[in-house]
C-alpha positions in Angstrom: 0.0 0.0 0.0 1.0 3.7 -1.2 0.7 5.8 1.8 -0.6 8.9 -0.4 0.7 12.0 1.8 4.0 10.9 2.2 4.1 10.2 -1.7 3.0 13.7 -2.7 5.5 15.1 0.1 8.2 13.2 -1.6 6.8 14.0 -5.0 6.9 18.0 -4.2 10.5 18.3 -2.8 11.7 15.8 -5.6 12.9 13.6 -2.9 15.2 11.3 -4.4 15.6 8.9 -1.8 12.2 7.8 -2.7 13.2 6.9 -6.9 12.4 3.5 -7.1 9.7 3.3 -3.9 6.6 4.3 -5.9 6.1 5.9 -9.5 4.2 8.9 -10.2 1.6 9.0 -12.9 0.1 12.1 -14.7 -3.1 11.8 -16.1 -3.4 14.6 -18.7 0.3 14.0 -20.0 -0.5 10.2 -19.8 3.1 9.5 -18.3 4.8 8.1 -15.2 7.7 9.4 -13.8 10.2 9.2 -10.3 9.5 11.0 -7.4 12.3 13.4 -8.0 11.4 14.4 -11.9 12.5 17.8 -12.6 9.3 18.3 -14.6 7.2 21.3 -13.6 4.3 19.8 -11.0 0.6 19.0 -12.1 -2.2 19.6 -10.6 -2.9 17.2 -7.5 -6.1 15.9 -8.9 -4.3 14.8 -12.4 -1.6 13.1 -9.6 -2.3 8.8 -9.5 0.8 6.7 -7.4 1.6 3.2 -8.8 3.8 0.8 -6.9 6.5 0.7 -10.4 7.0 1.1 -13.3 4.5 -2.2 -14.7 2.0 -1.4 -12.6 1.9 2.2 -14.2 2.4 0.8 -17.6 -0.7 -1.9 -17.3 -2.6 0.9 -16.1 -2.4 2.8 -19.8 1.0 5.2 -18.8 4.5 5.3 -20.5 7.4 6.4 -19.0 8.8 9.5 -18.9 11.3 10.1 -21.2 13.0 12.9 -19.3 13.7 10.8 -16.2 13.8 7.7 -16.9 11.8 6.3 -14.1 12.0 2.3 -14.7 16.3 3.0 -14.3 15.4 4.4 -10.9 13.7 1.2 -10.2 16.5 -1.0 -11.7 18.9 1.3 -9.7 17.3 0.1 -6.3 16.9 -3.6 -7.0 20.6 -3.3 -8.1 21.6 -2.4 -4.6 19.1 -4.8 -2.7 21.0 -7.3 -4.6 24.3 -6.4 -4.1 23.5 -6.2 -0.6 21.8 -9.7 -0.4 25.6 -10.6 -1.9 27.5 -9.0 0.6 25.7 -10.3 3.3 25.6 -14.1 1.9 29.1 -13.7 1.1 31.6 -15.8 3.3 34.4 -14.1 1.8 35.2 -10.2 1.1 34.3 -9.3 -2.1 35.4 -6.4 -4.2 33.6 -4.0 -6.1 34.5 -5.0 -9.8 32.3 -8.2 -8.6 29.7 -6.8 -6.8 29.0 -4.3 -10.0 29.7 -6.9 -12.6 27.0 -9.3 -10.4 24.1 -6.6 -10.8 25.4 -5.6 -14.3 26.8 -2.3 -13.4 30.1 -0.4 -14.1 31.8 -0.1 -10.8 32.4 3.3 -10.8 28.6 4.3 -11.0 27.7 1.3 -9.2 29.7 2.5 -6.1 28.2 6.3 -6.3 24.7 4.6 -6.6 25.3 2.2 -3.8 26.8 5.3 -1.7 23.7 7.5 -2.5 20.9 5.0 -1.5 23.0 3.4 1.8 24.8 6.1 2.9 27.6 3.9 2.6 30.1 2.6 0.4 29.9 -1.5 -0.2 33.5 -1.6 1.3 32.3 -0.1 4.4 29.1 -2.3 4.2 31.2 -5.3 3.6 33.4 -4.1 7.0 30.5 -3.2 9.0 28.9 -6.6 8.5 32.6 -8.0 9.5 32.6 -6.0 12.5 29.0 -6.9 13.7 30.1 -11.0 13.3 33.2 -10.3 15.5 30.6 -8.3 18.0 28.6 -11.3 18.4 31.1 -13.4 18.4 32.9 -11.5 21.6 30.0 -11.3 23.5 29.5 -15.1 23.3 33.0 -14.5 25.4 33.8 -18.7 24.1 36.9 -19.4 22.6 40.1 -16.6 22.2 40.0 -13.2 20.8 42.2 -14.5 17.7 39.5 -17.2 16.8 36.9 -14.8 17.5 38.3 -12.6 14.7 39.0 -15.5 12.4 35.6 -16.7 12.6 34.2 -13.3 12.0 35.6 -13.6 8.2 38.8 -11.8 8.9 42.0 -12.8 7.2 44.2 -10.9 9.5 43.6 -9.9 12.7 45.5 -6.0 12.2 42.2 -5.6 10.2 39.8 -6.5 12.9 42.0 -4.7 15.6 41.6 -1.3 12.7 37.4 -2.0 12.5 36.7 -2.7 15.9 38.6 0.4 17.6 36.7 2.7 14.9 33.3 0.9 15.6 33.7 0.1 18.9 36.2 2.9 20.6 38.0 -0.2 22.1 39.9 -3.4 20.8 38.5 -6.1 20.6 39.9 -7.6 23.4 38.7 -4.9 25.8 34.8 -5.0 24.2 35.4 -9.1 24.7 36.4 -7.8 28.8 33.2 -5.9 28.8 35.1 -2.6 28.3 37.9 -3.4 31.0 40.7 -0.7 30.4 38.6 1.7 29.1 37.8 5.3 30.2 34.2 6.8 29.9 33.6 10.3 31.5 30.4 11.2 32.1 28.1 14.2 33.4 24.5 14.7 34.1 23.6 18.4 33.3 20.4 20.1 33.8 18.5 21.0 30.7 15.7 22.5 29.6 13.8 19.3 28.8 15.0 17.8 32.2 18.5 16.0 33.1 20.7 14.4 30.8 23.4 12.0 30.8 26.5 13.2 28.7 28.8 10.3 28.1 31.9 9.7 26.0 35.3 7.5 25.5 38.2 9.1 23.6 37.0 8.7 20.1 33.6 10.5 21.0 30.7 11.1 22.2 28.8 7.3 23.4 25.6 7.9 25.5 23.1 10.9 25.6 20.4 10.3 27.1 17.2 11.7 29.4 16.6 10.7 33.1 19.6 8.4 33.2 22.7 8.8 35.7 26.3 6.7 36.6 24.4 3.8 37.5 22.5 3.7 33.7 26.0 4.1 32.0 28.0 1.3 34.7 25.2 -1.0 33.8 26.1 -0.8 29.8 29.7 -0.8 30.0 30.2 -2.8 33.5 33.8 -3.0 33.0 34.7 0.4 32.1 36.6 3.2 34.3 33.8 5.8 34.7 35.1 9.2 35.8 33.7 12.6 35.6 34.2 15.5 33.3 37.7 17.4 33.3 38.1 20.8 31.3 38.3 19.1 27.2 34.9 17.3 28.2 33.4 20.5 29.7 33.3 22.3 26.0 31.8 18.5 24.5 28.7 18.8 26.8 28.1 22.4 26.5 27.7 21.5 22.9 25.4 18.5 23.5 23.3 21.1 25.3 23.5 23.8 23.5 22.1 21.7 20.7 19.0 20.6 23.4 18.5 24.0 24.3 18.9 25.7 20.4 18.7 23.7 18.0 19.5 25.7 15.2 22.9 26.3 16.6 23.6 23.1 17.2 27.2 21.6 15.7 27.2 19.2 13.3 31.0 18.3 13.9 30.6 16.5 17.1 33.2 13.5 17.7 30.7 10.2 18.0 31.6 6.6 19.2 28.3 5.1 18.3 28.2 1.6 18.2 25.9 -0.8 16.0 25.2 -3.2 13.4 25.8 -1.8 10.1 22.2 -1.4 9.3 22.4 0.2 12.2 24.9 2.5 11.4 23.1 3.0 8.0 20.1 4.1 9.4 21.7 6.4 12.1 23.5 8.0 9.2 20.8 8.5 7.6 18.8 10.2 10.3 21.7 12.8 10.5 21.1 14.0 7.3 17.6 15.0 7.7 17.7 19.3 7.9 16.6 20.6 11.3 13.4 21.7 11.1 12.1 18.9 9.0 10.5 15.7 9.7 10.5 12.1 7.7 8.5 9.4 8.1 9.4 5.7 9.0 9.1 4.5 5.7 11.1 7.2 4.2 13.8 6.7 6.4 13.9 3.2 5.6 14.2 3.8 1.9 17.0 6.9 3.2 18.7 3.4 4.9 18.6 1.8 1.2 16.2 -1.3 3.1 12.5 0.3 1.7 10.8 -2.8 2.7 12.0 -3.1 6.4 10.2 0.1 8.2 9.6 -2.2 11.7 13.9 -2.8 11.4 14.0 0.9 11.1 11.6 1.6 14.2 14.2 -0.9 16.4 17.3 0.7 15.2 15.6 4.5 16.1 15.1 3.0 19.3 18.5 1.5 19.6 19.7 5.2 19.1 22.4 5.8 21.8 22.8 9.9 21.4 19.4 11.1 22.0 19.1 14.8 20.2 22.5 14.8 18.6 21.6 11.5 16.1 18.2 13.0 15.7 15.4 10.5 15.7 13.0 12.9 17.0 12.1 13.8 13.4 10.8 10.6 12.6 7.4 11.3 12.4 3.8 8.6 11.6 3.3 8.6 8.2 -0.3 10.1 8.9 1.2 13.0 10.6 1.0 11.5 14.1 4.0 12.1 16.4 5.2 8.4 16.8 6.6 7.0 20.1 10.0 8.8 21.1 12.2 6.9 24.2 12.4 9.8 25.9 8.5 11.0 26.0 5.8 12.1 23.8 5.9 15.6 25.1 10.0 15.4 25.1 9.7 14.8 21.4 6.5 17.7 20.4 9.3 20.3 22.3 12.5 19.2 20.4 10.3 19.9 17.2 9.2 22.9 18.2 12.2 24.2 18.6 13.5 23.0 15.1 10.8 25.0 13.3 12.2 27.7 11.1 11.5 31.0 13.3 9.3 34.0 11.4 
């Protein structure tokens, strides 16, 4: 089912992370085109939404020859396939035969893969990598070294390189439940109400309302949890600055977020949507590059560990409804309150 409201909303700012979701058919031109068509906009009542490019065609429309909207749709199911590859793949794969699999020339392959993923199939390839050595560590059987080798690594220098910039540790500290590592932390008054400030070395790891030392112990029970010195002071007056004003909020902050790489795909994704505008779940999934799996997308927004900063308070019901939010209905209505543009 076409949700209609979202398509014409996608259709109007010529979204193009929507080309391939849905096709747009005009009845007085008798054409279909993509979401993002450059062509000036008909009239809503001359607007009908087809689920592609056949179901337009059986329905009496042609495509449009300005943009080519059945190569959007072949563009998508290209990288729903390559990704099907990488993650049924035992063994690394490069990009000559991930393109040459969907019939594509790697160099456009890789911008188009970029584009709808937010990432490139190399980093795919390594986030999947990481997330088997994840699991594989918190099983905490066997050694580090066949934890890495069973995770599809073929040398463990690779594995120590993914896991420090996924994880902010080595592997063998994640396996230790974060043994040797240094979090500082502070809970800071805000205008929506306290907030935990956490971060290792390589950034910023937990923000989050109405949680405190005991919240943050509990997720990395191994770690040395200190509190803030003068370089951390100037991290969490950004964090709440960005509570407190949105518009002036940085967009360079250090992270250290942690996650599955569809995970990381979706979080990315969230960070590109402009302050002061919302997206629904099933745009953000197609944003992710995974159209089909809005309920996965839902989990990952709730698996969020930076509350504000990674913001999945713009995820919005597709019928205009707030949506849940883990920090509070009325939490959520303020932060997007804030965002709109001022008059």
């Amino acid at each position: 089912m076409i949700d209609t409201d979202t398509a014409l909303a996608a259709f109007e700012a010529r979204d193009r992370s929507r080309d391939g979701s849905f096709v747009v058919a005009v009845r007085t031109t008798g054409i279909y085109c993509k979401p993002s068509c450059p062509a000036r906009r008909p009239r809503r009542e001359n607007i009908a939404f087809y689920a592609d490019g056949p179901a337009a065609v059986a329905a009496g429309y042609r495509p449009c020859r300005r943009c080519r909207p059945d190569e959007a749709a072949r563009d998508s199911d290209a990288v729903r396939e390559a990704i099907r590859l990488i993650e049924a793949s035992d063994e690394r794969l490069v990009l000559d035969d991930i393109a040459r699999a969907v019939r594509y020339a790697p160099h456009h392959f890789h911008r188009l893969f970029k584009r709808d993923t937010g990432l490139t199939p190399a980093a795919y390839a390594r986030g999947l990598r990481a997330d088997r050595l994840s699991r594989r560590l918190d099983e905490a059987a066997g050694s580090v070294t066949e934890a890495i080798y069973e995770a599809g690594y073929e040398a463990s220098s690779r594995a120590y390189a993914d896991a420090k910039s996924r994880f902010g540790m080595t592997p063998s500290t994640r396996q230790a439940g974060g043994a040797g590592e240094t979090i500082r932390h502070a809970v800071v008054p805000t205008s929506l109400g306290p907030l935990l400030i956490a971060a290792t070395d390589k950034g910023l790891c937990r923000i989050a309302f109405d949680e405190d030392q005991a919240d943050l112990a509990a997720r990395f029970p191994n770690a040395e949890i200190i509190g803030e010195d003068a370089g951390f002071c100037a991290l969490v007056q950004a964090v709440v600055a960005a509570v407190d004003d949105p518009m002036a909020a940085r967009a360079d902050l250090p992270l250290d977020i942690r996650g599955t790489a569809f995970q990381q795909a979706v979080w990315q994704a969230l960070r590109t949507i402009p302050v002061g505008e919302t997206r629904s779940y099933a745009q953000l999934a197609t944003m992710a590059g995974r159209p089909g799996a809005v309920r996965a997308v839902g989990t990952a927004c709730g698996g969020n560990a930076l509350a504000v900063v990674i913001p999945c308070h713009r995820i919005v019901r597709s019928d205009g409804g707030i949506g849940g939010y883990a920090y509070g209905a009325e939490r959520k209505t303020a932060l997007l309150e804030r965002e709109k543009p001022r008059s």
